[in-house]
N, C-alpha and C positions, 0 to 999 in steps of 0.2 A: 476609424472605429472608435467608439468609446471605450472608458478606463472602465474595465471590470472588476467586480470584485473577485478574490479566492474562489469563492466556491458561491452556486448556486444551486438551492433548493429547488425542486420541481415535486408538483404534485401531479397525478396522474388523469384520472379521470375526469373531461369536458378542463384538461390542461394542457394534455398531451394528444390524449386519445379521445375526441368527442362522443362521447357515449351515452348521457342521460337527460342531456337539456331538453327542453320541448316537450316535457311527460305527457301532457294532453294530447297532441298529434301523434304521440306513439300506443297513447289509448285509443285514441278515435277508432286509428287505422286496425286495430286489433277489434276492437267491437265491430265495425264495418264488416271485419269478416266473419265474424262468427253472430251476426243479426239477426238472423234466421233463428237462433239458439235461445236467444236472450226472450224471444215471445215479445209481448206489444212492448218492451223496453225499447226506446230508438238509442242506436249508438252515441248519439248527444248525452242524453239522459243517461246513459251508463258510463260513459265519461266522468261527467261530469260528479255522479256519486262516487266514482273508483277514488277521484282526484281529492273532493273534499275530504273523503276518507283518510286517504294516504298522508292527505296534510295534515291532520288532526296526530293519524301515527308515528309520523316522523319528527312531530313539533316533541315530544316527550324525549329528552338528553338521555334519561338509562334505556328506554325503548329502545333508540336509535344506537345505543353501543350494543345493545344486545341482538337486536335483528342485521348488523348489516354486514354480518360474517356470511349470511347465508339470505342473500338476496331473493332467491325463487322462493323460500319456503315464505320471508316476509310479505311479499307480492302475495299467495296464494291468503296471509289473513289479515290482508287490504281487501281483496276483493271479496273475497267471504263475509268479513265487516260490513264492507260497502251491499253487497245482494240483502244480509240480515234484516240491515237498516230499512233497506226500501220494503221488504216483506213486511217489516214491522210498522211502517207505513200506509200498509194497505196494498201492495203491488204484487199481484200472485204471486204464487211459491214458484221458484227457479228449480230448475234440474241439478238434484244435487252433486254432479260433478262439476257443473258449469263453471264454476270457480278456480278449479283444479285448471281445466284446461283453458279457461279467459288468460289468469297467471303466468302457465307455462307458455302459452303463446306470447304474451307478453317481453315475457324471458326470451327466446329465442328471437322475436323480428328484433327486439337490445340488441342480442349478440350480433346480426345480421346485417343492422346499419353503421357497427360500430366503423372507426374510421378515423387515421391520423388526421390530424389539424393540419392543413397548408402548410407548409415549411416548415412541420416541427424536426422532422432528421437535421435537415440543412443548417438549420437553427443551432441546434444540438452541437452539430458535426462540427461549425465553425469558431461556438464556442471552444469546444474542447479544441479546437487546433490553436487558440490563443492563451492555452493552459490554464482556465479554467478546471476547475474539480465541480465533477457535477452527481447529486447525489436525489435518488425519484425515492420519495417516500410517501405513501398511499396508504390508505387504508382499504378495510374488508377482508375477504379472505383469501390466503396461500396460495391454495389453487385455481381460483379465478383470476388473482392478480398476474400470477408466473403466466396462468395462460397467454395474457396479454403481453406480459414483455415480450414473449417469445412470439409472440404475432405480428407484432408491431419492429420487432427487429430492433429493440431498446437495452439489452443487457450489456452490447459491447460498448455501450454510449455514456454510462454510466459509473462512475468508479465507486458508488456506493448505492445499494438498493433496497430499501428497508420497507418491507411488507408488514400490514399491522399482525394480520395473522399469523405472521412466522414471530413475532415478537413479541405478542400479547399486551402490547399497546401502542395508542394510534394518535393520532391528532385528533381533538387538539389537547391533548396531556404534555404538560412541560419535556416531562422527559423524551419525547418523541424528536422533539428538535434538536433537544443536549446529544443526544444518541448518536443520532446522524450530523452535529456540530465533532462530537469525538471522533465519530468513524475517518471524518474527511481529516480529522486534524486545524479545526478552523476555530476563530472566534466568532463572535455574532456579530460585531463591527466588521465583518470581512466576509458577509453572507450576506446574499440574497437568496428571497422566498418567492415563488412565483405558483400561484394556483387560482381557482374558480370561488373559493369559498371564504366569503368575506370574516367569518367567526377564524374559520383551521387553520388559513393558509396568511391572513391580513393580522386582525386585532391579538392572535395569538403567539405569531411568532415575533411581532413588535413589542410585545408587553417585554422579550429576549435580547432587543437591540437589535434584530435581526430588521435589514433593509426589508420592507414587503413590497409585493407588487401584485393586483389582483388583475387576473385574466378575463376581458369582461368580453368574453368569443362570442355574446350574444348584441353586443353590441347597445342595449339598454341603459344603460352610465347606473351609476348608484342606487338603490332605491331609496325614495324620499324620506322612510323613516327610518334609515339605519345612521348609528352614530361614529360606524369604523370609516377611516379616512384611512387610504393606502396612502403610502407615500410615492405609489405612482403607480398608471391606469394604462393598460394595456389591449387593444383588442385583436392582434394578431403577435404570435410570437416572434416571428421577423422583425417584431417592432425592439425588441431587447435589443438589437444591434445596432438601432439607429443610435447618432448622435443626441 
């Protein structure tokens, strides 16, 4: 086995839990079914507006702390966004609930595919039996989070669990790290960070001395214009154990 550190950081979501990678395939499938609905719009073409939309909303930093406590409603003025735009384009007028329910659909086949990662218990479980302290800190909200620990069977795995919405701040805010560095009792030379998100989980908790490690579960390596460099690259969690 390799020399671990004290304590590791875990981020939750498409870390632990694969839950929102592949956003266009979970549009597609969602327009596919409700095509009928959308009038001459082809499920490509409403994709593909849902997707540039949602990129546009999410690229904005107080947007994104502001909408991702409450994920359905955010989804519901993406797609509203996205139908406006193309109406505004020239593409007949949509049924004005269409959006309500493209959204919530949306929402629910999320909740439906969600799904531990390959050997994340195992992962987990082995660490902690080499007395690692292991600490999930996640952002969004309270009750969607908790839902998942408790789904996923991750709160006895854990000795420290810090939800953004039971704390009223998240990643990537310095204090989010120092928080859960105090709760474990660690320094930052004696942590590692392991997550999906090359800004939250990589270039932010390294600016803290904190070892990072970016979980790249899509398997894609870096993307060519980004200038955060993990100090190590991971595509299955099982790999944390290798030597």
């Amino acid at each position: 086995m390799p020399d671990f550190p004290r304590a590791i950081l875990f981020d939750l979501d498409d870390t632990i839990v694969s839950a929102y990678a592949r956003p266009e395939l979970a549009w597609l499938a969602v327009t596919s079914e409700l095509a009928d609905q959308l009038g001459p719009l082809t499920p490509e073409e409403a994709t593909k507006a849902v997707a540039d939309y949602a990129m546009e909303f999410w690229s904005d930093a107080d947007r994104h702390k502001e909408n991702r406590q409450d994920l359905g409603a955010a989804r519901r003025k993406i797609v509203a966004g996205a139908l406006a735009r193309l109406s505004a384009e020239g593409r007949q007028p949509f049924a004005a609930d269409i959006a309500v329910r493209l959204a919530d659909r949306y929402t629910d086949y999320r909740n439906d595919q969600m799904s531990l990662f390959e050997g994340a218990h195992e992962t987990l479980d082995t660490l902690k039996s080499h007395g690692v302290l292991l600490g999930l800190v996640t952002n969004g909200a309270a009750a969607d989070q908790r839902a998942k620990v408790a789904r996923f069977d991750l709160a006895r795995r854990f000795d420290h669990i810090q939800i953004e919405g039971e704390h009223g701040f998240g990643k990537p805010e310095e204090r989010a790290y120092r928080h859960a560095l105090e709760a474990l009792r660690v320094a930052p030379h004696e942590t590692w960070m392991v997550g999906d998100n090359l800004e939250w989980e990589v270039a932010a908790p390294q600016r803290l001395g904190i070892f990072s490690i970016w979980h790249d579960h899509i398997g894609d390596g870096l993307p060519h214009d980004t200038t955060v460099r993990p100090d190590r690259i991971i595509c299955r969690l099982s790999e944390l154990l290798d030597d």
